[in-house]
C-alpha positions as CSV (number, residue, x, y, z in Angstrom):
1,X,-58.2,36.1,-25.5
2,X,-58.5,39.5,-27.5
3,X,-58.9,41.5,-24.0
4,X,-55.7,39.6,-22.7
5,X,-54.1,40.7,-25.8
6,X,-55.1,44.3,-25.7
7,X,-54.6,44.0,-21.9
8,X,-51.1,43.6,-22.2
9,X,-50.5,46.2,-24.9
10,X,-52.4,49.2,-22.9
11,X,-49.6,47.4,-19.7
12,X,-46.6,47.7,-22.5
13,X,-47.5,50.9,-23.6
14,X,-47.6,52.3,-20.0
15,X,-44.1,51.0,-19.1
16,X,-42.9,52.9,-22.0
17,X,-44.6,55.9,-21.3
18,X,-43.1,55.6,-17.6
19,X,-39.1,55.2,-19.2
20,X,-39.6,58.4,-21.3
21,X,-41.1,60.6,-18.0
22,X,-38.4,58.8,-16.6
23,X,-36.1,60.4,-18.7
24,X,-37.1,62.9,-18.5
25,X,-37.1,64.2,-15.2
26,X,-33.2,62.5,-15.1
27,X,-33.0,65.5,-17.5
28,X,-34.8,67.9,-16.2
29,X,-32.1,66.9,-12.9
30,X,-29.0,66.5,-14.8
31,X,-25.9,69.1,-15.3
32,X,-26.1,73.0,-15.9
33,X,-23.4,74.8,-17.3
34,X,-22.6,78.0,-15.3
35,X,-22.2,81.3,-16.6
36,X,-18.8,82.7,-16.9
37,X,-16.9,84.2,-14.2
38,X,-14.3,87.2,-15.0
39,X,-11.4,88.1,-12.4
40,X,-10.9,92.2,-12.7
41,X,-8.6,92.5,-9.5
42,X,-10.4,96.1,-9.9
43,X,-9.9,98.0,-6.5
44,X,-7.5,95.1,-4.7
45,X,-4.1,95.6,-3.2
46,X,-1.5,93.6,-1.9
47,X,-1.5,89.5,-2.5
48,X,-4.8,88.4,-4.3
49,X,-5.0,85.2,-1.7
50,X,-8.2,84.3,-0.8
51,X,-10.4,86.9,-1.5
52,X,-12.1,85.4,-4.9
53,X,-13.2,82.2,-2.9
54,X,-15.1,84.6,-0.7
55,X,-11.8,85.5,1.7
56,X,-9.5,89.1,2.0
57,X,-6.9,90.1,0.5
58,X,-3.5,90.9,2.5
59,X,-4.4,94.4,1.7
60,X,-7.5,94.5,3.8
61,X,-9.8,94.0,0.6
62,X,-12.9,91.8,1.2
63,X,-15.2,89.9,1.9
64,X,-14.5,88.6,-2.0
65,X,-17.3,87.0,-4.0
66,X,-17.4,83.4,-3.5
67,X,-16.2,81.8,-6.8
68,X,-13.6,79.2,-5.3
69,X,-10.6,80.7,-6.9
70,X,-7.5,81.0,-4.7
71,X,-4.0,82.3,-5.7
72,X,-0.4,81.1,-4.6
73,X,1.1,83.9,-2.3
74,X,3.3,85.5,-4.7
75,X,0.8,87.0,-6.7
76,X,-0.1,90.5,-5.9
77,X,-1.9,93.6,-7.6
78,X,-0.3,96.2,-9.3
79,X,-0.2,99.5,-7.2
80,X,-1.9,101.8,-10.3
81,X,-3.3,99.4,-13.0
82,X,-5.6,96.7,-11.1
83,X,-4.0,94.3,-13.0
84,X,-1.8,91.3,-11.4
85,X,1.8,90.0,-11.6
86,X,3.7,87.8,-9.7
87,X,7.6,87.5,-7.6
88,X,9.4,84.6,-7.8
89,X,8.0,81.6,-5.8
90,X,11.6,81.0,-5.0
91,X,15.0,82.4,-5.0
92,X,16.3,80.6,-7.9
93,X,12.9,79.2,-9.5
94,X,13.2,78.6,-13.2
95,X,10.2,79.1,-14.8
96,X,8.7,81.6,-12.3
97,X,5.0,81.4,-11.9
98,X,2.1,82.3,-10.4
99,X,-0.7,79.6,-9.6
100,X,-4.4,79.9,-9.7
101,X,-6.6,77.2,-8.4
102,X,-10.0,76.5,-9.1
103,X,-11.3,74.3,-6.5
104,X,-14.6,72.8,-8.6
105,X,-12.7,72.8,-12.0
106,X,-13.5,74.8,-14.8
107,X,-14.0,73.7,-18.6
108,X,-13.6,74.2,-22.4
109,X,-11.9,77.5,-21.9
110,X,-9.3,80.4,-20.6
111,X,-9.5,83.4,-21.8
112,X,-7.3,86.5,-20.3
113,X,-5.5,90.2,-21.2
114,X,-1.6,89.8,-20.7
115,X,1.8,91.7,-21.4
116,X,5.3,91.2,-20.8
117,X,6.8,94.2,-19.9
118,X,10.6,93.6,-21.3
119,X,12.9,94.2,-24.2
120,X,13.9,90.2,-23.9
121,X,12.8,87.3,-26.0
122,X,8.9,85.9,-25.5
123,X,8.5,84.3,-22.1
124,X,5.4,84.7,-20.9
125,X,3.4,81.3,-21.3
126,X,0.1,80.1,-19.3
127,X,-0.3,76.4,-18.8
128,X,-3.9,74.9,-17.7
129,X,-3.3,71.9,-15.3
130,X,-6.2,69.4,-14.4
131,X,-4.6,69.3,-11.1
132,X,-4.4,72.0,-8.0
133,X,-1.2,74.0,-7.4
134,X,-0.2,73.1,-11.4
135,X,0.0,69.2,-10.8
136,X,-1.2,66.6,-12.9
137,X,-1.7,66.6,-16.9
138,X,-1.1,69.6,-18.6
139,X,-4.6,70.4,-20.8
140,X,-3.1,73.1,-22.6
141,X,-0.8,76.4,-23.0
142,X,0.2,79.0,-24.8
143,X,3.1,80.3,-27.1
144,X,5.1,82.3,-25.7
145,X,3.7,85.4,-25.3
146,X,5.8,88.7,-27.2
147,X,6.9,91.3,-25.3
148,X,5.1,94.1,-25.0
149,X,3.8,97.5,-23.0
150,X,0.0,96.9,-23.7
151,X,-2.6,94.4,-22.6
152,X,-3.4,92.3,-25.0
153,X,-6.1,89.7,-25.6
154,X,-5.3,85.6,-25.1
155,X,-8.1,82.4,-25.6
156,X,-6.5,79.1,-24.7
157,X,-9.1,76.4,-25.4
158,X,-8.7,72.7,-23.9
159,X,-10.5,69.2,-23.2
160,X,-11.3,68.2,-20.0
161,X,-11.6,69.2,-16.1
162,X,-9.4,72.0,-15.2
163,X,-8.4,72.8,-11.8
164,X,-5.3,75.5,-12.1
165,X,-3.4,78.1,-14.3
166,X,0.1,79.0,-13.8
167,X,1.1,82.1,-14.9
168,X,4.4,82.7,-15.8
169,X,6.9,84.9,-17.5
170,X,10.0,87.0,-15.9
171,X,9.0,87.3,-12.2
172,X,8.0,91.4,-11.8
173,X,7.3,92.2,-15.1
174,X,4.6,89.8,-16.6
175,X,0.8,91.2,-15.9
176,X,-2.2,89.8,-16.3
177,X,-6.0,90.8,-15.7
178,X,-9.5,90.2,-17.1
179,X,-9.0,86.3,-16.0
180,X,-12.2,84.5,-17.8
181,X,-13.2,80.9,-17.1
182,X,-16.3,78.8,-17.3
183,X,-16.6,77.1,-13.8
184,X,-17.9,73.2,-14.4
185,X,-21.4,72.1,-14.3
186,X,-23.4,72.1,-10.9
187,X,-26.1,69.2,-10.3
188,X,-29.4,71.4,-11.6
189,X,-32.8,71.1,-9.7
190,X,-36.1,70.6,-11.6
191,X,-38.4,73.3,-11.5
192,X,-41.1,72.7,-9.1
193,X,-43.7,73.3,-12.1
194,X,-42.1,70.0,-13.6
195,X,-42.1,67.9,-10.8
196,X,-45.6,68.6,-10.1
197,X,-46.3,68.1,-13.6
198,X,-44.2,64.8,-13.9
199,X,-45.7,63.0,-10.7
200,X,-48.8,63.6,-11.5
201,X,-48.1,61.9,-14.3
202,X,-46.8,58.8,-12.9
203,X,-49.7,58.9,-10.4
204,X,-52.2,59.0,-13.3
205,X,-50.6,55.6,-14.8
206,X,-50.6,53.8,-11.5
207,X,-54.5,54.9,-11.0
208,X,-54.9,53.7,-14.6
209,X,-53.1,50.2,-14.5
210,X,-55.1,49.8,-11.5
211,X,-58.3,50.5,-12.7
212,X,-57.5,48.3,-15.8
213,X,-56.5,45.6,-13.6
214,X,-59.7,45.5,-11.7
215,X,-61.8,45.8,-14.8
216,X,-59.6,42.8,-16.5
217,X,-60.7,40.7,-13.4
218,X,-64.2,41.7,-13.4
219,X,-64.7,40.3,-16.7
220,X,-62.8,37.2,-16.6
221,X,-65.4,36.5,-13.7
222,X,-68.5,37.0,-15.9
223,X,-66.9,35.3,-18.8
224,X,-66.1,32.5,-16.7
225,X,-70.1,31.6,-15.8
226,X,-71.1,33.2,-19.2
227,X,-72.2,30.0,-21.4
228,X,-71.6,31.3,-24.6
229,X,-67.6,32.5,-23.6
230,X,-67.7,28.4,-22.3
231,X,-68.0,27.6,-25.6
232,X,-71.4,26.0,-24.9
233,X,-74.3,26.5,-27.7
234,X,-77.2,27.5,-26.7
235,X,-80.3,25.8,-26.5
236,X,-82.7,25.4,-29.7
């Protein structure tokens, strides 16, 4: 009985080593967070379009880098600054805006340099959707933004999957640049140091349990011929 005991403590002990390698290569293959992308617009003309989600610009700019970021037709570069504004979307639209989609989503934060170039009362405000093309829920905004002749600096933070920013103000004269976001997790991939590392280790315990196994059987064989484990005395 004492090595079917301690038998099936070394068996309980293995499964619970097996559930923490387990969980750990589940971690070791969970989510990453990416590093932050920032938009610059530096050296761009015409409409920004395509070219951050690795596309052109209607100015000829291009191949962009491939971020996934695409912006609604009426947003365009400025001719001198490298920074971006927008036209109206329509004839009469009211608010007039901009949109930038982010086709995998982005999290916990926008962060961007904006002015409103006009005498007139605050107008400029950014609003952070959770759906493309400014649908869905809105995750956050901002105050109106003062007017003003000099970039300055706006955080918006927010809960949540993000997958587009409208910009807006008064169509011609709000600009924008520096656009900083923090794209969502990507599936990560274990080093191949730790899967090595972590199937070996889960090889070992099979080879183990086996080994156990076979030496548990051997000696319930010799017990089971063995007088004295019959509970026979022995002879006087």
């Amino acid at each position: 009985m004492p090595l079917i005991q301690t038998n099936k403590r070394l068996m309980s002990r293995m499964v619970v080593i097996a559930a923490v390698l387990g969980s750990v290569f589940l971690c070791a293959a969970g989510t990453t967070r990416a590093d932050p992308i920032v938009l610059t617009f530096d050296g761009l003309s015409g409409q920004v379009l395509t070219f951050y989600a690795g596309g052109f610009t209607s100015g000829g700019n291009g191949p962009g880098p491939n971020f996934g970021v695409t912006f609604s037709p009426n947003v365009r570069v400025g001719t001198l600054s490298g920074t971006i504004f927008f036209l109206p979307q329509t004839p009469s639209c009211n608010p007039c805006f901009g949109i930038m989609n982010v086709s995998s989503g982005f999290v916990s934060q926008l962060s961007f340099l904006a002015a409103s170039n006009t005498l007139d009362d605050p107008t400029v405000i950014v609003r952070i959707f959770d759906g493309l093309d400014g649908t869905g829920n809105i995750l956050a905004q901002t105050s109106p933004i003062a007017p003003g002749h000099s970039l300055q600096l706006f955080t918006v933070t927010f809960d949540g999957l993000a997958r587009s920013v409208t910009l807006g103000g008064i169509a011609g004269f709000a600009e924008f640049d520096n656009i900083t976001f923090t794209p969502a997790g990507t599936p990560g991939i274990p080093e191949p140091a730790s899967v090595v590392l972590i199937t070996s280790g889960l090889v070992g315990l099979a080879l183990r349990s086996r080994r156990v196994s076979s030496q548990f059987q051997q000696k319930c064989k010799r017990d089971r011929f063995h007088p004295l484990k019959l509970g026979q005395r022995p002879n006087s």
